[in-house]
Jmol script that loads the backbone (N, CA, C; Angstrom):
load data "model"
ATOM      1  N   UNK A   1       0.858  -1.188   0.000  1.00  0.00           N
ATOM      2  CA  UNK A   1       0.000   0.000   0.000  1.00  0.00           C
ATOM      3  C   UNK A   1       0.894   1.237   0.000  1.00  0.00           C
ATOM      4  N   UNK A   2       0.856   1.755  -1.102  1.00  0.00           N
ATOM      5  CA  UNK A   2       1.024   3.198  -0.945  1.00  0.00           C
ATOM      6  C   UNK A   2       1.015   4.232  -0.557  1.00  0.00           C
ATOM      7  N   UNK A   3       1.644   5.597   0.058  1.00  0.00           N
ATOM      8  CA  UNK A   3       1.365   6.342   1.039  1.00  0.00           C
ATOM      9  C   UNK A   3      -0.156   7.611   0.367  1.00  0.00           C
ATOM     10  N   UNK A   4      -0.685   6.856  -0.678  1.00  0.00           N
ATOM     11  CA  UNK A   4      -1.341   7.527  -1.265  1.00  0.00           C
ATOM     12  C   UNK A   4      -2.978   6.833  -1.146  1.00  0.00           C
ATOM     13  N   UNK A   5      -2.600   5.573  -0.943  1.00  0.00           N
ATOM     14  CA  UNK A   5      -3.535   4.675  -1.280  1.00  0.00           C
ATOM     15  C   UNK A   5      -4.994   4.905  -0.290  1.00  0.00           C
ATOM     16  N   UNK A   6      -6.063   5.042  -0.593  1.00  0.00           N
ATOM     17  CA  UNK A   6      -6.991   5.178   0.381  1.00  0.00           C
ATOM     18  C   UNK A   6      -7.868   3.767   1.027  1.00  0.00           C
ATOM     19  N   UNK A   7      -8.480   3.716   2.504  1.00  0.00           N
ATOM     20  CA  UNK A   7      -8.703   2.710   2.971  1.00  0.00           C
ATOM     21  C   UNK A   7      -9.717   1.972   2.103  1.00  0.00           C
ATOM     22  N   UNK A   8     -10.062   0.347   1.827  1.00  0.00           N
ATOM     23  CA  UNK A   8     -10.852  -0.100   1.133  1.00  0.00           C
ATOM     24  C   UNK A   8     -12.346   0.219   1.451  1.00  0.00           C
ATOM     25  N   UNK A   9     -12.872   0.269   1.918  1.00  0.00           N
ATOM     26  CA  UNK A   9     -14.476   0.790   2.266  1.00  0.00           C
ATOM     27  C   UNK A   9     -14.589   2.483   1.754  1.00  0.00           C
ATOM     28  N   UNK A  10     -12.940   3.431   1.878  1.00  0.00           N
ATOM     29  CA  UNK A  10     -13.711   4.193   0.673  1.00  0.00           C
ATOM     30  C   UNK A  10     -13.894   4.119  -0.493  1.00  0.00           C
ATOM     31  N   UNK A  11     -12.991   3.251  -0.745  1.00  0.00           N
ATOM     32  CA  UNK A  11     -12.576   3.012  -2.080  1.00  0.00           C
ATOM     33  C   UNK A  11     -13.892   2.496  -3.138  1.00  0.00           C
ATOM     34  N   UNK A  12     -14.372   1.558  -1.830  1.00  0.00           N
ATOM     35  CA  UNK A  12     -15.157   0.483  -2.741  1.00  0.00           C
ATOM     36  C   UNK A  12     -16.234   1.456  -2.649  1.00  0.00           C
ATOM     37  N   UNK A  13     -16.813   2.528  -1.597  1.00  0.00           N
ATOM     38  CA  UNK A  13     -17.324   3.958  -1.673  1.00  0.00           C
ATOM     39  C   UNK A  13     -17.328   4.512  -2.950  1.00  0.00           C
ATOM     40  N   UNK A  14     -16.300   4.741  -2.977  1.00  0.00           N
ATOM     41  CA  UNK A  14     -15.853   5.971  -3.962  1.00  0.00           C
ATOM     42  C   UNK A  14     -16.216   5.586  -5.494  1.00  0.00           C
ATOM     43  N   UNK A  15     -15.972   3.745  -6.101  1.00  0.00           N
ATOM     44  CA  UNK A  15     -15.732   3.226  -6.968  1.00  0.00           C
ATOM     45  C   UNK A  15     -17.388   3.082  -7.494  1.00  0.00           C
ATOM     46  N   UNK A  16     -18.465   2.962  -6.198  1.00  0.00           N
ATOM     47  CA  UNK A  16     -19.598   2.698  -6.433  1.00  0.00           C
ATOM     48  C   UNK A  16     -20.667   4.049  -6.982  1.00  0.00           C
ATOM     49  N   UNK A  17     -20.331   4.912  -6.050  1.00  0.00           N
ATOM     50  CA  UNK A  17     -20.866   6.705  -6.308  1.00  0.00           C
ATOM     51  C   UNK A  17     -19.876   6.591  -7.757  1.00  0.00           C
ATOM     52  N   UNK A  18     -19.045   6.936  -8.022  1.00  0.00           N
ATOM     53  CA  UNK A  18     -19.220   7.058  -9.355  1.00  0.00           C
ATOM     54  C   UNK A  18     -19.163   6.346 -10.572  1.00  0.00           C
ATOM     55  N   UNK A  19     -19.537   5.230 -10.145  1.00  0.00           N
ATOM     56  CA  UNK A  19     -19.882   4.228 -11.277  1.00  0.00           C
ATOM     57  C   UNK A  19     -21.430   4.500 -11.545  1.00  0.00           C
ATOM     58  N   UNK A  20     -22.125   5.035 -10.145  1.00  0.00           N
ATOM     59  CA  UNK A  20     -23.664   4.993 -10.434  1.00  0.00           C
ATOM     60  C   UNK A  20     -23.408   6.778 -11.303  1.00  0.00           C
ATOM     61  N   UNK A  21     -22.765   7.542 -10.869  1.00  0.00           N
ATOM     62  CA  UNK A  21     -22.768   8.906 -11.297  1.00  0.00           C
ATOM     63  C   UNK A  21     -22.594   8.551 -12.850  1.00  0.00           C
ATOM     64  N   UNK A  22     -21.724   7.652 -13.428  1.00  0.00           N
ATOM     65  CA  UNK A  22     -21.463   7.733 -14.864  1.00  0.00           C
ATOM     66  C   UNK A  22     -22.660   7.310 -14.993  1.00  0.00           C
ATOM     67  N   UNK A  23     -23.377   5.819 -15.000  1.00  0.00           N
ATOM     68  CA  UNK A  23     -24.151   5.667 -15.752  1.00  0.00           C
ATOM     69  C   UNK A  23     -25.610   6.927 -15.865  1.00  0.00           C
ATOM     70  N   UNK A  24     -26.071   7.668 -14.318  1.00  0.00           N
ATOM     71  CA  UNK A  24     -26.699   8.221 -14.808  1.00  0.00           C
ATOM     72  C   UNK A  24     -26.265   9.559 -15.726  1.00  0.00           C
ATOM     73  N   UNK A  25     -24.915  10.134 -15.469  1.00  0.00           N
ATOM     74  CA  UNK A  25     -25.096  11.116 -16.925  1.00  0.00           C
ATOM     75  C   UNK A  25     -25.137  10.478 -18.480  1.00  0.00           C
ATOM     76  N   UNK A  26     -24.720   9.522 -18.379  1.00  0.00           N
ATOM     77  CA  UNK A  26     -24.660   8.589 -20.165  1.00  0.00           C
ATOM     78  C   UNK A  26     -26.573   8.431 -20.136  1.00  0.00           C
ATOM     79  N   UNK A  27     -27.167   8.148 -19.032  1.00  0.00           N
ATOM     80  CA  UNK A  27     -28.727   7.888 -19.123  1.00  0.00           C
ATOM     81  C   UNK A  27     -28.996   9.609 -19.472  1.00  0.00           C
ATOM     82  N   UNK A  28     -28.693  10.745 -19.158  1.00  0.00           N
ATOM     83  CA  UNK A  28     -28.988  11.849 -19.144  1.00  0.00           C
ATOM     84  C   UNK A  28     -28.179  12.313 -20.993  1.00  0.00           C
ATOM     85  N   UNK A  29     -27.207  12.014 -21.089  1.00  0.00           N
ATOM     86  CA  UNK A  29     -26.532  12.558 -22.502  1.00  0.00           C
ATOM     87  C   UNK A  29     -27.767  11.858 -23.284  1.00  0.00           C
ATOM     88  N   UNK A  30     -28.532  10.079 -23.463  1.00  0.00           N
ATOM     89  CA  UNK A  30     -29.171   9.663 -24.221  1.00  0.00           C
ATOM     90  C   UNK A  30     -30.440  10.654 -24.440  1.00  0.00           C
ATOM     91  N   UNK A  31     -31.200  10.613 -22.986  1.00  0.00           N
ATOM     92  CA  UNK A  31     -32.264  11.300 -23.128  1.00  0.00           C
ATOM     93  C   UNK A  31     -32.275  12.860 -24.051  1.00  0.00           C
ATOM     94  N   UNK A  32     -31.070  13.727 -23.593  1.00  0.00           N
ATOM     95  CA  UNK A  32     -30.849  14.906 -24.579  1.00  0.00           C
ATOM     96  C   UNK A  32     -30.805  14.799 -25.689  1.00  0.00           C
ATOM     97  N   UNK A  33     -30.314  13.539 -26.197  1.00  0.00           N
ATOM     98  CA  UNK A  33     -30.115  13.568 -27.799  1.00  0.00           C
ATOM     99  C   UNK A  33     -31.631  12.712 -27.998  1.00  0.00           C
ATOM    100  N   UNK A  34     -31.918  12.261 -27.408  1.00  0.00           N
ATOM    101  CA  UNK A  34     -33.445  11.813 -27.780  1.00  0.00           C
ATOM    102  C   UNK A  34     -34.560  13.350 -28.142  1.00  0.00           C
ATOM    103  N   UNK A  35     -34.117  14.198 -27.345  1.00  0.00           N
ATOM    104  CA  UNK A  35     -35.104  15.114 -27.241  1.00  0.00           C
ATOM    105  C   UNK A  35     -34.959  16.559 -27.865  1.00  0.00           C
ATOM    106  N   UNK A  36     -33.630  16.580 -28.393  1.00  0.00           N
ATOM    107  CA  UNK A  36     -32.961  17.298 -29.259  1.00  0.00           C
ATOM    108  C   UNK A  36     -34.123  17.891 -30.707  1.00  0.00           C
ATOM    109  N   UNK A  37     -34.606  18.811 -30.967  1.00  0.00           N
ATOM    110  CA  UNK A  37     -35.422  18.709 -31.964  1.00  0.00           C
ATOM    111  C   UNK A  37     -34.757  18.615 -33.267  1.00  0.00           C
ATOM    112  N   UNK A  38     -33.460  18.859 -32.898  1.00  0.00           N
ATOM    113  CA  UNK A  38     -32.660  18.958 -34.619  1.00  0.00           C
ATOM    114  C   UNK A  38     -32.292  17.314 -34.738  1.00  0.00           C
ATOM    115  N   UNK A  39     -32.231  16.448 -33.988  1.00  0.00           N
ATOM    116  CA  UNK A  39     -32.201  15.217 -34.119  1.00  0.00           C
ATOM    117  C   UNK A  39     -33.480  14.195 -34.451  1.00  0.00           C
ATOM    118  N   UNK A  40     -34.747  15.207 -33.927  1.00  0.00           N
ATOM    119  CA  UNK A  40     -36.025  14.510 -34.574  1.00  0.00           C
ATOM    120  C   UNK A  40     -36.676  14.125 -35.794  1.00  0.00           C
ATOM    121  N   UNK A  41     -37.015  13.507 -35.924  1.00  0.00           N
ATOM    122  CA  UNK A  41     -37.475  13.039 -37.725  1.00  0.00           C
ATOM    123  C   UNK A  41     -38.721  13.816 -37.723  1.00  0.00           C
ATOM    124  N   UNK A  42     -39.528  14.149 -36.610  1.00  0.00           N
ATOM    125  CA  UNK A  42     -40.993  14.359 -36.732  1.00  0.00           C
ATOM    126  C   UNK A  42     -40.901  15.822 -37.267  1.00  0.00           C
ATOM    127  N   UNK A  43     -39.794  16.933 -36.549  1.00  0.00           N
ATOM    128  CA  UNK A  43     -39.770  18.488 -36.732  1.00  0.00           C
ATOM    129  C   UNK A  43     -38.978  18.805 -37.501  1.00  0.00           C
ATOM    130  N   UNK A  44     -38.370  17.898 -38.958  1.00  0.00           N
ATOM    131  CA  UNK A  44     -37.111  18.191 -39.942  1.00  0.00           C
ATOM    132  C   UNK A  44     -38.080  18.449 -40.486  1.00  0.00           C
ATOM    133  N   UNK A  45     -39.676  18.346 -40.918  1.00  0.00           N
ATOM    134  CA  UNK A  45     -40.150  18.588 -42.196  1.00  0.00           C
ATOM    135  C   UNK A  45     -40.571  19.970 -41.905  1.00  0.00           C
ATOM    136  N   UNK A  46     -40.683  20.787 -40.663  1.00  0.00           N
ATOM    137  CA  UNK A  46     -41.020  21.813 -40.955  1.00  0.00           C
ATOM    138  C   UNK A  46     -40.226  22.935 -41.162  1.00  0.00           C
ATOM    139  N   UNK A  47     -40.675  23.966 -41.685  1.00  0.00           N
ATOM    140  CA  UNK A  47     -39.920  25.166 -42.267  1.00  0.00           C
ATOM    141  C   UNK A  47     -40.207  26.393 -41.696  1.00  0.00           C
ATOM    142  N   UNK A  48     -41.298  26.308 -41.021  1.00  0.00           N
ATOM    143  CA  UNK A  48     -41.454  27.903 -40.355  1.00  0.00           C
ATOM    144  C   UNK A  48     -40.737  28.232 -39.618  1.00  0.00           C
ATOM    145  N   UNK A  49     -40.619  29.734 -39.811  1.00  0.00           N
ATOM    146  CA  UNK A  49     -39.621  30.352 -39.069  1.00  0.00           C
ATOM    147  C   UNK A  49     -39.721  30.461 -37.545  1.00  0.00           C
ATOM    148  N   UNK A  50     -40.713  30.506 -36.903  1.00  0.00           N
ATOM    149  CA  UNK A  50     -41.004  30.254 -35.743  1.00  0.00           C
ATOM    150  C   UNK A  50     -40.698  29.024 -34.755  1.00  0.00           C
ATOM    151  N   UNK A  51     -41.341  27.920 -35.899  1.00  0.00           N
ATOM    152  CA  UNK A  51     -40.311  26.877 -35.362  1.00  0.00           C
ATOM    153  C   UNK A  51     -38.663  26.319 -35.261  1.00  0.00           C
ATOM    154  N   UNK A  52     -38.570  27.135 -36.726  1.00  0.00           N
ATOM    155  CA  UNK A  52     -37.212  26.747 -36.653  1.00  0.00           C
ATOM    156  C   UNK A  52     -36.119  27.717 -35.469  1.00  0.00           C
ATOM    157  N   UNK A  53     -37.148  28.641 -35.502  1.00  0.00           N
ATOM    158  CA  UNK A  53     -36.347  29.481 -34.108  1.00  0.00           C
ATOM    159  C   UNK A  53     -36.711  28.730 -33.062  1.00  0.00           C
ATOM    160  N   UNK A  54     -37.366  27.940 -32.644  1.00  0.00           N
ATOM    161  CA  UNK A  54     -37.168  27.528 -31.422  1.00  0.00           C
ATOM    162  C   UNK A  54     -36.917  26.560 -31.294  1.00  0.00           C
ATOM    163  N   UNK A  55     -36.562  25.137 -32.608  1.00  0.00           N
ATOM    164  CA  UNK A  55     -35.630  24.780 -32.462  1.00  0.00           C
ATOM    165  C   UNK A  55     -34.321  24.488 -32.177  1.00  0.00           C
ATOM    166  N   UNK A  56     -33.963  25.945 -32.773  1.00  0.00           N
ATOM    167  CA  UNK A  56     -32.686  26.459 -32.956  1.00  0.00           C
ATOM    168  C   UNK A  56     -32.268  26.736 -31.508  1.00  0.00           C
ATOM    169  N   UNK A  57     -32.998  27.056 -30.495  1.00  0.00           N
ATOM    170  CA  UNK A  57     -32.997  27.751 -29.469  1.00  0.00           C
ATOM    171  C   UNK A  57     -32.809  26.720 -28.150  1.00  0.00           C
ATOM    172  N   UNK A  58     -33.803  25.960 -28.877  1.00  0.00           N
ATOM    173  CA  UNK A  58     -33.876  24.269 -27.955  1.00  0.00           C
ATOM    174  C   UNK A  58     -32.374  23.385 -28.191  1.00  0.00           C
ATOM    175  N   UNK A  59     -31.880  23.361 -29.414  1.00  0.00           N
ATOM    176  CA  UNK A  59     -30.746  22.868 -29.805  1.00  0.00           C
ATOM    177  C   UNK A  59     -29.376  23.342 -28.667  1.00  0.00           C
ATOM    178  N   UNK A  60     -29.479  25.074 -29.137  1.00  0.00           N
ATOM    179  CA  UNK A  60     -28.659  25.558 -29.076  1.00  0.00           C
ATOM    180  C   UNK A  60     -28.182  25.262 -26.868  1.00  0.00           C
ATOM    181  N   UNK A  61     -29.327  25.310 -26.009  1.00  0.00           N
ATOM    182  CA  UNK A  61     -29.747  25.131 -25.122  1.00  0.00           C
ATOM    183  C   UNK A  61     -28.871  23.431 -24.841  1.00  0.00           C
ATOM    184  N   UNK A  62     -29.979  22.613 -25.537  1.00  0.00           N
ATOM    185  CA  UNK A  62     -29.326  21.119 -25.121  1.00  0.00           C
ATOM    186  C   UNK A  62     -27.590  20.748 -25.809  1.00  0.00           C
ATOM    187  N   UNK A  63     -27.407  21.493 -26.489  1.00  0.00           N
ATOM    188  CA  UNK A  63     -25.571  21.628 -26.708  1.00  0.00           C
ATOM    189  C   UNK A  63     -25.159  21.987 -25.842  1.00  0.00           C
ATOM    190  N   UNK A  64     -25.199  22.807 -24.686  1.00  0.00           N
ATOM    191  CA  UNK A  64     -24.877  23.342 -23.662  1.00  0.00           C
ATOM    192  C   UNK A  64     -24.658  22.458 -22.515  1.00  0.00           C
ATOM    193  N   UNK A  65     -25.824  21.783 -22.214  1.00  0.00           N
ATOM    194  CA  UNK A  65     -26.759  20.746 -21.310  1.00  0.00           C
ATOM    195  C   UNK A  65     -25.265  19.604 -21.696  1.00  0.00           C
ATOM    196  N   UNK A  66     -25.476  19.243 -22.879  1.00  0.00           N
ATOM    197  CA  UNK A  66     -24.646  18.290 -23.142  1.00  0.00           C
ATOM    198  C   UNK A  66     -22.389  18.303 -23.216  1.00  0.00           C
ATOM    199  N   UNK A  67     -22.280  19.447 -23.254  1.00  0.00           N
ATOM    200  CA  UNK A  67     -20.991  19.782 -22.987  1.00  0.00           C
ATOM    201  C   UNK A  67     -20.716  19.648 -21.222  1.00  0.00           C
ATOM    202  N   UNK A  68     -21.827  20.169 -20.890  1.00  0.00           N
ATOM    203  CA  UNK A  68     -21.818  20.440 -19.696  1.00  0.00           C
ATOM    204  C   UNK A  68     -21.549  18.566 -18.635  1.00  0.00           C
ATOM    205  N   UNK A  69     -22.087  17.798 -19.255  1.00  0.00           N
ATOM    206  CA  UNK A  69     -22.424  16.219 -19.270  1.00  0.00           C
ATOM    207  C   UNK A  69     -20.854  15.570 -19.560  1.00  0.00           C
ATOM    208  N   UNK A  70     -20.913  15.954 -20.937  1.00  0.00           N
ATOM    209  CA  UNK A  70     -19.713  15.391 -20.973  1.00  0.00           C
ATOM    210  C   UNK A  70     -17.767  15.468 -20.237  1.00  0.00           C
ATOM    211  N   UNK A  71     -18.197  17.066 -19.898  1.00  0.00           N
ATOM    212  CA  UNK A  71     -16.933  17.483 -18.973  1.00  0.00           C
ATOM    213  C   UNK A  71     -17.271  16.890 -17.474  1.00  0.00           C
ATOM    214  N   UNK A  72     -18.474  16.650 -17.132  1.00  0.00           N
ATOM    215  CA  UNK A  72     -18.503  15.773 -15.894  1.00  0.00           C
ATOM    216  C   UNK A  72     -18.226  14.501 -16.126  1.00  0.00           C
ATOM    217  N   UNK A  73     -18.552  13.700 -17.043  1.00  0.00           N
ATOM    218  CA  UNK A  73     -18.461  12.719 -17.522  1.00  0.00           C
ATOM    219  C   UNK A  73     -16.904  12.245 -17.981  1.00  0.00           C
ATOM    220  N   UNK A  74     -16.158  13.103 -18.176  1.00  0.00           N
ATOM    221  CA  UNK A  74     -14.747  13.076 -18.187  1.00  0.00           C
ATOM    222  C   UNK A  74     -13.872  12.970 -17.111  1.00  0.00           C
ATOM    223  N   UNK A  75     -14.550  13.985 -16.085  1.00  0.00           N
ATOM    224  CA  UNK A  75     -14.199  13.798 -14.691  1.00  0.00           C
ATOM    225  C   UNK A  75     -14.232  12.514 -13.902  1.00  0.00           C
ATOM    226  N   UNK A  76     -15.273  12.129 -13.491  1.00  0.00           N
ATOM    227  CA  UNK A  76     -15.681  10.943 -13.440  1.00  0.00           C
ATOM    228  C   UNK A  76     -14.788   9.849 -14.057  1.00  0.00           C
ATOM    229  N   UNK A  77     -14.707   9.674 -15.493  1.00  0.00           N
ATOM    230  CA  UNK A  77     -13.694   8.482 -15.643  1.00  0.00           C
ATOM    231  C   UNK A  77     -12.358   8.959 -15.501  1.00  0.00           C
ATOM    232  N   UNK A  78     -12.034  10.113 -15.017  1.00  0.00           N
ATOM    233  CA  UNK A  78     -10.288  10.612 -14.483  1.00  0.00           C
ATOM    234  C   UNK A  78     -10.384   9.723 -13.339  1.00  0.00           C
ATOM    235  N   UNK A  79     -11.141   9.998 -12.235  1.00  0.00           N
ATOM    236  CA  UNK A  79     -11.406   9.689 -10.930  1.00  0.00           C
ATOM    237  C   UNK A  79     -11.946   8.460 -10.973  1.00  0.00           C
ATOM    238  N   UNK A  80     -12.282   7.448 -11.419  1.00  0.00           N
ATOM    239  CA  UNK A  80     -12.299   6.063 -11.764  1.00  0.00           C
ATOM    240  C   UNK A  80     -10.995   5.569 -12.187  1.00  0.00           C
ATOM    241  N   UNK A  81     -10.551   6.075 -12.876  1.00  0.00           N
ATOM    242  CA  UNK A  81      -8.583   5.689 -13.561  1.00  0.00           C
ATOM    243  C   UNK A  81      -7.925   6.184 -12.197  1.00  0.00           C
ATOM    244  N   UNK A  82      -8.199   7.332 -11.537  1.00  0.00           N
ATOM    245  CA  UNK A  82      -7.138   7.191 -10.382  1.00  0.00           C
ATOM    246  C   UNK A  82      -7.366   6.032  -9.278  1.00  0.00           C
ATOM    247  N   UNK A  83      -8.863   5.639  -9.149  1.00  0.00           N
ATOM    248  CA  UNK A  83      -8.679   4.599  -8.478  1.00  0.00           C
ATOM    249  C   UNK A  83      -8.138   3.599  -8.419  1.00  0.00           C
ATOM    250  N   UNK A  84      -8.038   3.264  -9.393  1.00  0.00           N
ATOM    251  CA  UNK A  84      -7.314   1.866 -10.299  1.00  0.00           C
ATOM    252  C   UNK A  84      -6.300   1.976  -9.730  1.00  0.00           C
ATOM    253  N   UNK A  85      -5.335   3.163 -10.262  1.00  0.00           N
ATOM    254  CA  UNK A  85      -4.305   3.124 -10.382  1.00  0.00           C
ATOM    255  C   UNK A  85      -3.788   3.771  -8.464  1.00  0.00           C
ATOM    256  N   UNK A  86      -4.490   3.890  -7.866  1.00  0.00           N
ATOM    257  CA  UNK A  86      -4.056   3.911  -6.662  1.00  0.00           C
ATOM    258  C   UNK A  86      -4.039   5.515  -6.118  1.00  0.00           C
ATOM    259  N   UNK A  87      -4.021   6.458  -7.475  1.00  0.00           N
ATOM    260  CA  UNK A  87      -3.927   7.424  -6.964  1.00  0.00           C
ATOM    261  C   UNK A  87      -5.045   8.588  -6.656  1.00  0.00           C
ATOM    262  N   UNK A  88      -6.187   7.794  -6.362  1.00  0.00           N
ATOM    263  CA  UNK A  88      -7.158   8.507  -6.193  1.00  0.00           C
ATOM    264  C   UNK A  88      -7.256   9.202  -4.556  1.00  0.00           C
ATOM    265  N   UNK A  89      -7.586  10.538  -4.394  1.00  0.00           N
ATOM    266  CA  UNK A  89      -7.498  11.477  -2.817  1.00  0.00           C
ATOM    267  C   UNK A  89      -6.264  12.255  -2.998  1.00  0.00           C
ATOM    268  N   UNK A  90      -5.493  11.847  -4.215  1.00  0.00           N
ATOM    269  CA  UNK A  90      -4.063  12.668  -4.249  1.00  0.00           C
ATOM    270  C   UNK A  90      -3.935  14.110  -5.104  1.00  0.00           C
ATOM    271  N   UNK A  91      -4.152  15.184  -4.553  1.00  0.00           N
ATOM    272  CA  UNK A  91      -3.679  16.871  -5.224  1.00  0.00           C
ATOM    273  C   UNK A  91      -2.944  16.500  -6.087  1.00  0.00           C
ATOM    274  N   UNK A  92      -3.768  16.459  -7.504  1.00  0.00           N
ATOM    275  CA  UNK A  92      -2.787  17.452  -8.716  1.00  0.00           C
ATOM    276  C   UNK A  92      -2.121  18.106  -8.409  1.00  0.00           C
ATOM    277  N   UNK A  93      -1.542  19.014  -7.513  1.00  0.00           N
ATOM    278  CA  UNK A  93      -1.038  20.097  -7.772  1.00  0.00           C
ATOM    279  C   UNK A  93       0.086  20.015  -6.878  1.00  0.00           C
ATOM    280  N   UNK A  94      -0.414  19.667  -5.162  1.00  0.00           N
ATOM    281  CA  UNK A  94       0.930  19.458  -4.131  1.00  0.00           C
ATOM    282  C   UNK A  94       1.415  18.129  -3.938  1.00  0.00           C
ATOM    283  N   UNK A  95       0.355  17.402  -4.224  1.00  0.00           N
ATOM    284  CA  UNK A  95       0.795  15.923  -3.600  1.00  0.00           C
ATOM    285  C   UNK A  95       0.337  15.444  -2.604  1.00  0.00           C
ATOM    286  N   UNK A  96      -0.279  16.146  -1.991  1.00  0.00           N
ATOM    287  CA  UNK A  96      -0.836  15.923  -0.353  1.00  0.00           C
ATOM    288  C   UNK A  96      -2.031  15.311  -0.569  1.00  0.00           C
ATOM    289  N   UNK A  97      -2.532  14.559   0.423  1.00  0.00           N
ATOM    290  CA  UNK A  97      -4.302  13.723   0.522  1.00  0.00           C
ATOM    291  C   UNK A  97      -5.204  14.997   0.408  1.00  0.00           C
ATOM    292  N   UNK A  98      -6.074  14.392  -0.336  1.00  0.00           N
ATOM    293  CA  UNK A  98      -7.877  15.488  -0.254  1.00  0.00           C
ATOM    294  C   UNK A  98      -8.513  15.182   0.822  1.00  0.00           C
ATOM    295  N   UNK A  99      -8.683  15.709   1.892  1.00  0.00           N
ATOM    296  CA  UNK A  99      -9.217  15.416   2.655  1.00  0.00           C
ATOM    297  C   UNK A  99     -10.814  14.384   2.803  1.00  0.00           C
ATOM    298  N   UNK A 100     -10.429  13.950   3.344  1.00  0.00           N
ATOM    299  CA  UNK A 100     -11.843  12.813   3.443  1.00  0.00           C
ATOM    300  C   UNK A 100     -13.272  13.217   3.168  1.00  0.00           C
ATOM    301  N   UNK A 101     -13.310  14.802   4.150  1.00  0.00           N
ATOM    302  CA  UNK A 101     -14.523  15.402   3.666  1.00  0.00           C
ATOM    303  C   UNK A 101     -14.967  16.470   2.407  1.00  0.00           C
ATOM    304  N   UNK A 102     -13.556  16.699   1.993  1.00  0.00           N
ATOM    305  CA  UNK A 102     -13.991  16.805   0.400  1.00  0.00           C
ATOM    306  C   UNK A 102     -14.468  15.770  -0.452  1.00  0.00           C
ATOM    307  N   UNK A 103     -13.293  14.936  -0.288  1.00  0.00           N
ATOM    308  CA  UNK A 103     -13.961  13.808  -1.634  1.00  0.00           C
ATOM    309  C   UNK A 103     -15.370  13.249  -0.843  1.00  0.00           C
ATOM    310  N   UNK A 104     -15.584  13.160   0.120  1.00  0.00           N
ATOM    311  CA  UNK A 104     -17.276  12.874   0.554  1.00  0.00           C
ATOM    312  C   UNK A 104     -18.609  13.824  -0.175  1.00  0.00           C
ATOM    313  N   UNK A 105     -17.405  14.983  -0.053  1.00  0.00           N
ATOM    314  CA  UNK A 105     -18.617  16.318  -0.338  1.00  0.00           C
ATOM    315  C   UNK A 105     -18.795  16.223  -2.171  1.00  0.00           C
ATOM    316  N   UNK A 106     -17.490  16.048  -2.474  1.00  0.00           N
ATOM    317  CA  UNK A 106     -16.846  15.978  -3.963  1.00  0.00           C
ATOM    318  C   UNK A 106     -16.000  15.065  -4.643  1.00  0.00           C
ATOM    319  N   UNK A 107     -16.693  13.952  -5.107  1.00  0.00           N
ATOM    320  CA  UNK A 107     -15.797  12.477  -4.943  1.00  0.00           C
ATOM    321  C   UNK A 107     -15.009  13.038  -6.685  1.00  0.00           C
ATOM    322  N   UNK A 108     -14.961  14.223  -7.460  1.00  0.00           N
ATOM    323  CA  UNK A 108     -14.354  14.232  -8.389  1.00  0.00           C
ATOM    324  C   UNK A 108     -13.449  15.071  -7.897  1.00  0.00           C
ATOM    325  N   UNK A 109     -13.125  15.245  -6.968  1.00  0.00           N
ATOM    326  CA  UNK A 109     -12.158  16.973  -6.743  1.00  0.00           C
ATOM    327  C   UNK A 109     -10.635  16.161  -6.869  1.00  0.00           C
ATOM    328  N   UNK A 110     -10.184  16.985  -7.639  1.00  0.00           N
ATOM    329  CA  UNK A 110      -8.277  16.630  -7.968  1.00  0.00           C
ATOM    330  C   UNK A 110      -7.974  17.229  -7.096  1.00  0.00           C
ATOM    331  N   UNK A 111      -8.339  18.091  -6.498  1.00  0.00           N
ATOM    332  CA  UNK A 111      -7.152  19.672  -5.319  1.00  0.00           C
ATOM    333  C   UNK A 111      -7.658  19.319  -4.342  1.00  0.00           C
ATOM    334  N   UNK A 112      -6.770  19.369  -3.469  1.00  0.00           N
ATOM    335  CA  UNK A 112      -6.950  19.791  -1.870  1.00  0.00           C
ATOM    336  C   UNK A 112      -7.804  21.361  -1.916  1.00  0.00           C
ATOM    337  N   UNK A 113      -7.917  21.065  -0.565  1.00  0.00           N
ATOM    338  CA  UNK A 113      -8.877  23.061  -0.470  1.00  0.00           C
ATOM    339  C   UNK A 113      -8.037  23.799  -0.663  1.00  0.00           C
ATOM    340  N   UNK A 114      -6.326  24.233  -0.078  1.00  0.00           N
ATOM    341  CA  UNK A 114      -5.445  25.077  -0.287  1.00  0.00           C
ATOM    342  C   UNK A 114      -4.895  25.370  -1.679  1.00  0.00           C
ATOM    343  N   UNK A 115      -5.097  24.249  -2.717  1.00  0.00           N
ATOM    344  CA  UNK A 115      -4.839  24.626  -4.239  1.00  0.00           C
ATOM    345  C   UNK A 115      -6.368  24.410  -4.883  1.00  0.00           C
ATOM    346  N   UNK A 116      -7.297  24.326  -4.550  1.00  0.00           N
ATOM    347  CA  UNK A 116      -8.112  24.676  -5.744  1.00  0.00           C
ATOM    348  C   UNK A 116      -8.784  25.509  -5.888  1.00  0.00           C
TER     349      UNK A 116
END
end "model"
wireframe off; spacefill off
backbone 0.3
color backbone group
């Protein structure tokens, strides 16, 4: 064990919260692109300008929604790979442990409180 390594009950903690966290944003990215109107077959045939503005608007909206998904969603499998690899609770930045009640509060946080 490593001077990095965290005790197994958080681990297996930590491994479970965000295994359930991924699958529900991948359940949340599907539903957006389900509901996307520029992805619908039913609202491509229309042409009015009204709709297509609020398509456009709805689109422009769930692109957002969905960037927003996927940079958590990136996080998440960082912090799944550090588990693996042992170095999960460890500051990017100093090296020092994240305190217990951050990663409780914030099981994706790379920084300690003093660097982030």
């Amino acid at each position: 064990m490593n001077e990095f390594t965290i005790g197994s009950a958080r681990w297996t903690q930590a491994l479970s919260w965000l295994s359930i966290k991924q699958r529900e944003v991948e359940e949340q990215l599907l539903a957006l692109h389900q509901s996307d109107p520029v992805m619908s077959d039913g609202l491509a045939e229309t042409v009015e300008d009204g709709v297509m503005s609020w398509k456009e608007e709805v689109h422009t909206n769930i692109t957002a929604l969905r960037r927003s998904l996927l940079s958590l969603s990136n996080k998440i499998k960082q912090s799944l790979n550090k588990l693996h690899l042992g170095t999960y609770g460890k500051c990017e930045k100093c090296g020092n442990l994240i305190s217990a009640e951050r990663l409780k509060a914030m099981p994706m946080a790379s920084h300690c409180m003093y660097c982030a």
